[in-house]
C-alpha positions as MATLAB code, in Angstrom:
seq = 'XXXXXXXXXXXXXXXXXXXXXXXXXXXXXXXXXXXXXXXXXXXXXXXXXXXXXXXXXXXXXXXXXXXXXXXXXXXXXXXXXXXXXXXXXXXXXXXXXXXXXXXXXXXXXXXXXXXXXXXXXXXXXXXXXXXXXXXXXXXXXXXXXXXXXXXXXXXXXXXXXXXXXXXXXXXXXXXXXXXXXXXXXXXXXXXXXXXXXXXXXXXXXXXXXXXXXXXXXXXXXXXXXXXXXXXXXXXXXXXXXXXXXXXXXXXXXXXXXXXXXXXXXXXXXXXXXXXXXXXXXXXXXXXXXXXXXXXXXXXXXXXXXXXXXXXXXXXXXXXXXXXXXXXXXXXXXXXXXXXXXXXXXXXXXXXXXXXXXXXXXXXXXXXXXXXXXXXXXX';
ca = [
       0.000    0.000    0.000;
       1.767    3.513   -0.963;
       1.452    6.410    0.979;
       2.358    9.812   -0.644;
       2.867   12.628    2.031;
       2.701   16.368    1.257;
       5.185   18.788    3.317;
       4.178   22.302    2.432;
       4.549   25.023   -0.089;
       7.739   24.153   -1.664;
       8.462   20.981    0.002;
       5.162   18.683   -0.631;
       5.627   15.303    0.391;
       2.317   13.580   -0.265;
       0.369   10.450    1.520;
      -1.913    8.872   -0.579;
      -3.703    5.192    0.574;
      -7.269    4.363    0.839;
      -7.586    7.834    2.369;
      -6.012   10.434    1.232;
      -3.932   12.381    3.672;
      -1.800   15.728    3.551;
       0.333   17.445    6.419;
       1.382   20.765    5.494;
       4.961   22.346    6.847;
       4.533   26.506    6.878;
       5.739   29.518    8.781;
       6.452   32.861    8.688;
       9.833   35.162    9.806;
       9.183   38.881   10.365;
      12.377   40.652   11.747;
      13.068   44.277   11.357;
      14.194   47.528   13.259;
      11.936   49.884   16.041;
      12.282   53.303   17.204;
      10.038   54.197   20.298;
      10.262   58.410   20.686;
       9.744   57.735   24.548;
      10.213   54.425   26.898;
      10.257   55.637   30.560;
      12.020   58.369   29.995;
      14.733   58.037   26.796;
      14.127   57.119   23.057;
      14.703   53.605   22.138;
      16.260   52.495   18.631;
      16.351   48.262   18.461;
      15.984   45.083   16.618;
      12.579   43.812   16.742;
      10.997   40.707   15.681;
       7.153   40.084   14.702;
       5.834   43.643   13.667;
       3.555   42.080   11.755;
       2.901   39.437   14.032;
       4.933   36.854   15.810;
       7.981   34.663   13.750;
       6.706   30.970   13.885;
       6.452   27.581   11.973;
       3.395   24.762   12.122;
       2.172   21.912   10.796;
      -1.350   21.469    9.271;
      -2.564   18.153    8.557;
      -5.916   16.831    7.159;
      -7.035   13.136    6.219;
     -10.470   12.590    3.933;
     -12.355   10.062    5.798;
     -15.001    9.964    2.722;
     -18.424   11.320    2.994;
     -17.575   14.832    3.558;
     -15.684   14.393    6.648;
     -12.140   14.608    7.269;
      -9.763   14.566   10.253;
      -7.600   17.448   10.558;
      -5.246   19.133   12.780;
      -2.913   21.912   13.590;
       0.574   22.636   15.822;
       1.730   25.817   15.575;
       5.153   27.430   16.871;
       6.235   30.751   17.804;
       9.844   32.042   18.309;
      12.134   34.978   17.911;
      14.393   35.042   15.053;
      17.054   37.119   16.906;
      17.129   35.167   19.773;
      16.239   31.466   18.526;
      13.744   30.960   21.844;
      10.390   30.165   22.108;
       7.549   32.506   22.260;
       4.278   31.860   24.333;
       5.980   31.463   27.761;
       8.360   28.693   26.218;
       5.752   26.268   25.321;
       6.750   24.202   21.885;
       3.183   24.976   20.271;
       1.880   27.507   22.364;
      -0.092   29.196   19.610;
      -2.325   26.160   18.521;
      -2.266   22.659   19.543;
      -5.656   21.191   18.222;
      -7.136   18.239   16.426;
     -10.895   17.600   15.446;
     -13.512   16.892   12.532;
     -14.684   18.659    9.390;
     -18.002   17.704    7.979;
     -20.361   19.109    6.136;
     -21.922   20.034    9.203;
     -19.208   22.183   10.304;
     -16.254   21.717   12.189;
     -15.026   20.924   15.620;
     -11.915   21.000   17.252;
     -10.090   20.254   20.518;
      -6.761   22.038   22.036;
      -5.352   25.144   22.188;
      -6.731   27.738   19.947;
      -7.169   31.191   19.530;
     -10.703   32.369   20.818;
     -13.610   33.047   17.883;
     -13.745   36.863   18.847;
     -10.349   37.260   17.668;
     -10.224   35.287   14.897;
     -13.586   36.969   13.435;
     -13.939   40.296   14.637;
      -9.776   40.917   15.000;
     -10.246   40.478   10.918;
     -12.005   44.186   11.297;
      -9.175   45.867   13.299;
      -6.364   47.436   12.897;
      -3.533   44.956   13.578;
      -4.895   42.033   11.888;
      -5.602   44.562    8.836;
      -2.051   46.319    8.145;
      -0.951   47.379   11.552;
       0.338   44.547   13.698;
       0.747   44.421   17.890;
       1.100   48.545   17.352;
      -2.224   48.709   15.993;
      -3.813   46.854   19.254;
      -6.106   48.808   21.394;
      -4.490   50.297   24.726;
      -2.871   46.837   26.143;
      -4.725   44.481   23.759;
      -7.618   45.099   26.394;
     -10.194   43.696   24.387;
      -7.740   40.847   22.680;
      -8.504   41.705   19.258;
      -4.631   41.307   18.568;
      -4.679   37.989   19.820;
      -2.509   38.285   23.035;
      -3.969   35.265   24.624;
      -5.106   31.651   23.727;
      -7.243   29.733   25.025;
      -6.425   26.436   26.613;
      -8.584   22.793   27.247;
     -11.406   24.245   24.586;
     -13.237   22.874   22.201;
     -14.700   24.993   19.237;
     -17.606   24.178   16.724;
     -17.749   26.632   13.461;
     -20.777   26.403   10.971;
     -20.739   25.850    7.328;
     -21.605   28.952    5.152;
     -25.369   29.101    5.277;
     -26.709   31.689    2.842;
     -24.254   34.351    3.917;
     -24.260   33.353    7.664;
     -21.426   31.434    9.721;
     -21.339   31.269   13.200;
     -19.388   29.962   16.194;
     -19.351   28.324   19.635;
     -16.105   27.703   22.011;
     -15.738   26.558   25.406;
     -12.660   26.015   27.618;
     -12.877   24.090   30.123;
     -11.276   25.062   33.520;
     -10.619   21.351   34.778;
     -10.447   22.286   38.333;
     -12.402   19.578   40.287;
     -14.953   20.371   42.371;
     -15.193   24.020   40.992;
     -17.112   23.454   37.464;
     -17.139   27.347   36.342;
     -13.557   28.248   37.749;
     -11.072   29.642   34.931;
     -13.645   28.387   32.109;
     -14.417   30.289   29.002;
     -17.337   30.974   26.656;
     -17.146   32.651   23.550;
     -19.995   32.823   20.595;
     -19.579   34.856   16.970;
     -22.265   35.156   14.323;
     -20.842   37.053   10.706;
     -23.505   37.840    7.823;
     -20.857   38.254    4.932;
     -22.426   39.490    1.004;
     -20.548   40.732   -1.936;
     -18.696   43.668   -0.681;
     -20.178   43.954    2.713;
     -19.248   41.592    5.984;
     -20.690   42.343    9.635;
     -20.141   40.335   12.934;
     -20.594   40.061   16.436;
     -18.912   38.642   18.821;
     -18.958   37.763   23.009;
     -16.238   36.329   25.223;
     -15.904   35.656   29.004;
     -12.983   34.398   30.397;
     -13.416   33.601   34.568;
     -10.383   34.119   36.857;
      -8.099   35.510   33.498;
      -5.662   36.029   35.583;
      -4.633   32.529   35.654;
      -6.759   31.318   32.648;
      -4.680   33.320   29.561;
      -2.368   35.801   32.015;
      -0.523   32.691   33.171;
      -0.508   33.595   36.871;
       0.463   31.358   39.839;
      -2.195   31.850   42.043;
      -5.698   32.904   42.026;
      -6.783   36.175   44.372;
     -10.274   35.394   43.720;
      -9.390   32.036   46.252;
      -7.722   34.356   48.086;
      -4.450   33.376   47.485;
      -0.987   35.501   47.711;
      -1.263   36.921   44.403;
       1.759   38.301   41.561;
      -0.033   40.468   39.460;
       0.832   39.205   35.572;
       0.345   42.182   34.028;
       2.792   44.860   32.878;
       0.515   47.951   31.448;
      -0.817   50.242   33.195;
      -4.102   50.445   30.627;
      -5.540   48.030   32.574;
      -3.039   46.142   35.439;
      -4.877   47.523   38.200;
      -7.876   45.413   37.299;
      -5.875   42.022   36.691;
      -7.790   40.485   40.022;
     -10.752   40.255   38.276;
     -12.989   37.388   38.390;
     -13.981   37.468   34.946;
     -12.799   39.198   32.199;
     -16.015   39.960   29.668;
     -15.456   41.240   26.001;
     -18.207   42.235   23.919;
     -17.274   43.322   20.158;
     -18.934   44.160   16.845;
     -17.781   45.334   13.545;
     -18.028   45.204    9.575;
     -15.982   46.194    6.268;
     -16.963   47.281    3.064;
     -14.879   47.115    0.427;
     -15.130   49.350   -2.917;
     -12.714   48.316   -5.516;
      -9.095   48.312   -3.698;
     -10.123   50.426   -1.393;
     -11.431   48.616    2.129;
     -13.542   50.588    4.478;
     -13.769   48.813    8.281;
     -14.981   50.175   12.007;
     -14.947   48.142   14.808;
     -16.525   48.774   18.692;
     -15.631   46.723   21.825;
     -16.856   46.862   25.127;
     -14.273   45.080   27.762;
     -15.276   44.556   30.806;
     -13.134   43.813   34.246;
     -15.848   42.170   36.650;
     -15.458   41.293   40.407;
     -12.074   43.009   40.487;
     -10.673   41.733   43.760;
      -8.213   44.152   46.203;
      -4.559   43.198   46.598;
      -1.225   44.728   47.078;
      -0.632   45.532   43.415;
      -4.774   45.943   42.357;
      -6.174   48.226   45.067;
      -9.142   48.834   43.223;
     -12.236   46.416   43.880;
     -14.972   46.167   41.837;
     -16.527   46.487   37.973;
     -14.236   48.432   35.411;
     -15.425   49.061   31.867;
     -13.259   50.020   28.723;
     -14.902   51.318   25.334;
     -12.858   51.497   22.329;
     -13.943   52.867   18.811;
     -11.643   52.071   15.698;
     -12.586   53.749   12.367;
      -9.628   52.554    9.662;
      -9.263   52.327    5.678;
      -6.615   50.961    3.733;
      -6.007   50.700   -0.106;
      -4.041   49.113   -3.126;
      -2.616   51.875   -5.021;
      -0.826   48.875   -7.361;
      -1.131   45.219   -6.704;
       2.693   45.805   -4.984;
       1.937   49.281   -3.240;
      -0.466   48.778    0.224;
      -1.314   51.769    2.800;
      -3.747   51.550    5.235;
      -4.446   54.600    8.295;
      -6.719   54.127   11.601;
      -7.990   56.002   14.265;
      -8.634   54.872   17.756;
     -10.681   56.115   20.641;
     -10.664   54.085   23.996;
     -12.276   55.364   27.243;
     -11.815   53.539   30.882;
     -12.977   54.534   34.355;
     -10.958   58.100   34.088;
      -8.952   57.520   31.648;
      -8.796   58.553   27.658;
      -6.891   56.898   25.302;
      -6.057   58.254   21.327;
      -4.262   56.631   18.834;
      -3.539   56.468   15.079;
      -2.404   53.782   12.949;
      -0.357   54.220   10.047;
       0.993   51.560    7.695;
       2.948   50.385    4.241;
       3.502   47.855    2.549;
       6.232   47.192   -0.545;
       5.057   42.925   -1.874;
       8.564   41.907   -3.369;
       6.218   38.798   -4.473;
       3.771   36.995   -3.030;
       5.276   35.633   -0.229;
       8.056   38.227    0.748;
       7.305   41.942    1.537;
       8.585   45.116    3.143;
       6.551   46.880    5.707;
       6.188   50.045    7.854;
       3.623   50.073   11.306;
       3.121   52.830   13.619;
       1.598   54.009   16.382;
       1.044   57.637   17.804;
      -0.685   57.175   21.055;
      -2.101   59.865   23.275;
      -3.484   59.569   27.518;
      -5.151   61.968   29.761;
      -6.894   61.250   32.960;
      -6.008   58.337   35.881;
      -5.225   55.026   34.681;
      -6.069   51.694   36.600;
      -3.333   52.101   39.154;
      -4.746   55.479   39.977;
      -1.707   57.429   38.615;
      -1.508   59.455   36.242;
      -2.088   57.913   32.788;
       0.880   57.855   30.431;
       0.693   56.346   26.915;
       1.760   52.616   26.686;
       1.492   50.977   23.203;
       0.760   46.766   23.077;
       3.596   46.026   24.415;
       5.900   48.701   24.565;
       7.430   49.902   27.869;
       4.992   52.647   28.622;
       6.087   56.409   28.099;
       6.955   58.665   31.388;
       4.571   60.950   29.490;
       0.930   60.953   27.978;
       2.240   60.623   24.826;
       4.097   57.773   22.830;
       5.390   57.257   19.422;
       6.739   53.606   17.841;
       7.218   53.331   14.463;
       8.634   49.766   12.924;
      10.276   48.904    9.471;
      11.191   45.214    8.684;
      10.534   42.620    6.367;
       7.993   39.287    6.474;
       8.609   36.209    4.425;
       6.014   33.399    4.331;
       6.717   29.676    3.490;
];
């Protein structure tokens, strides 16, 4: 019996026997150069991997079962090209690590995965549009970059059903005795026609702090707590006992030019006092993105978005600006930036200072990062 297996783009290596199989090898390296006008205090000129989004490598397999169905699965890397280590905490495939069934029905799938919200409604944003982690709203607060997986889930997607798809995950929190501790729920619904796409999207995440922030210990158990994260935007509320994102957006595209808005509602429920969260209670962030972007030639791409974010007593203002040069289809120069402007108190209670997606925040209420590298896709 001959098998024929098929390693990816230029390296196929193809399985054939009574079912015919297919694992794909594929990956991405994005390197380039960052200047930040203002990281506590001094300008910052360094080597910086991802601006487009993070280096990493995968493997994507699928067997036809007959009927319509088919096995598949997915293990996907990240890493750093200057440094050779692992992204995602140091775990091998920390970005997906899923397997599951495709059917005419739909498909589901068990593992590690990025949430619905993200993949859907992130497709309306900024960063996932031409802008990368500089495009994210203030911190990623609403996670429409992508800054955190989810683990134990299982997902169901529709098929395409006269313009509608939608979506159902749930992670499970596999604490015993504690059913609803650090699970997830998530649910999207897209109506997509001709020119014209639209979704909606809802996510809650209980006790994020350990669930996708990768804490030690939970304060809602009251246990001696490390807070896990590092912006200001929102570290103040990382106690909370549920972290609750509500989204909607939609595109419309005329020609080469793409038109695309995008509203998300994040909320910080239950947030419990500690040492490094003083604040207790329910904390709410809005954020407004507006963005278009356009093919002057099929090897010229610009895109430009603008931002508005509100929190408790905070104000956040940012635009978007980015290029890109395709060298072919798989290789292309880029430019990303991101001018970023705070007033009010920010979740600490201090003054707020601007603090692009992970950037060292500014010692002022304004921040400027600009990025030029190159991204090559096998």
């Amino acid at each position: 019996m001959k098998k024929t297996i098929f390693l990816a783009p230029s390296l196929w290596i193809t399985l054939a026997a009574q079912a015919q199989s297919s694992v794909t090898l594929y990956g991405t390296v994005d390197d380039g150069f960052q200047f930040t006008s203002n990281q506590k205090g001094e300008r910052s000129y360094a080597v910086s991997q991802g601006g487009l989004g993070s280096s990493k490598w995968g493997l994507l397999g699928n067997e036809n079962l007959g009927g319509g169905y088919s096995a598949v699965f997915n293990l996907e890397n990240g890493f750093d090209p200057n440094s050779g280590r692992l992204g995602n905490n140091g775990a091998l495939f920390g970005r997906k690590a899923f397997v599951g069934i495709s059917s005419p029905y739909g498909t589901i799938r068990l593992g590690r995965q990025y949430d619905l919200s993200y993949e859907t409604l992130g497709a309306y944003a900024a960063p996932n549009r031409f802008d990368g982690g500089l495009g994210a709203h203030p911190g990623d607060v609403d996670n429409l970059w992508g800054d955190f997986n989810i683990s134990n889930a299982v997902k169901y997607t529709s098929p395409n059903l006269y313009g509608f798809t939608f979506g159902a995950l749930y992670g499970f929190g596999n604490n015993a005795g504690d059913f609803t501790r650090s699970q997830t729920t998530n649910f999207v619904a897209t109506y997509a026609t001709g020119p014209f796409s639209g979704s909606v999207g809802y996510l809650k995440v209980n006790d994020p702090g350990i669930t996708v922030w990768n804490a030690t210990a939970s304060p809602v158990s009251g246990q001696t707590y490390s807070n896990p994260v590092t912006s200001p935007v929102y570290s103040g509320y990382a106690s909370a006992g549920a972290l609750q994102i509500t989204t909607a957006g939609a595109s419309y595209t005329i020609g080469s030019v793409t038109i695309a808005g995008v509203f998300s509602n994040t909320q910080f429920r239950n947030v419990v006092a500690t040492s490094t969260t003083p604040k207790a209670g329910t904390f709410i962030f809005s954020s407004y993105e507006g963005n278009a972007s356009w093919f002057v030639t099929p090897s010229v791409f610009v895109a430009a978005g603008y931002t508005f974010t509100s929190a408790e007593n905070a104000r956040y203002q940012q635009i978007n600006v980015g290029a890109r040069y395709f060298l072919s289809k798989r290789t292309y120069l880029y430019l990303t930036s991101d001018w970023l402007h705070a007033s009010g108190v920010d979740s600490t209670g201090k003054t707020a200072v601007a603090a692009s997606n992970n950037i060292t925040a500014s010692s002022d209420n304004t921040q400027l990062v600009a990025r030029v590298g190159i991204r090559h896709q096998f």
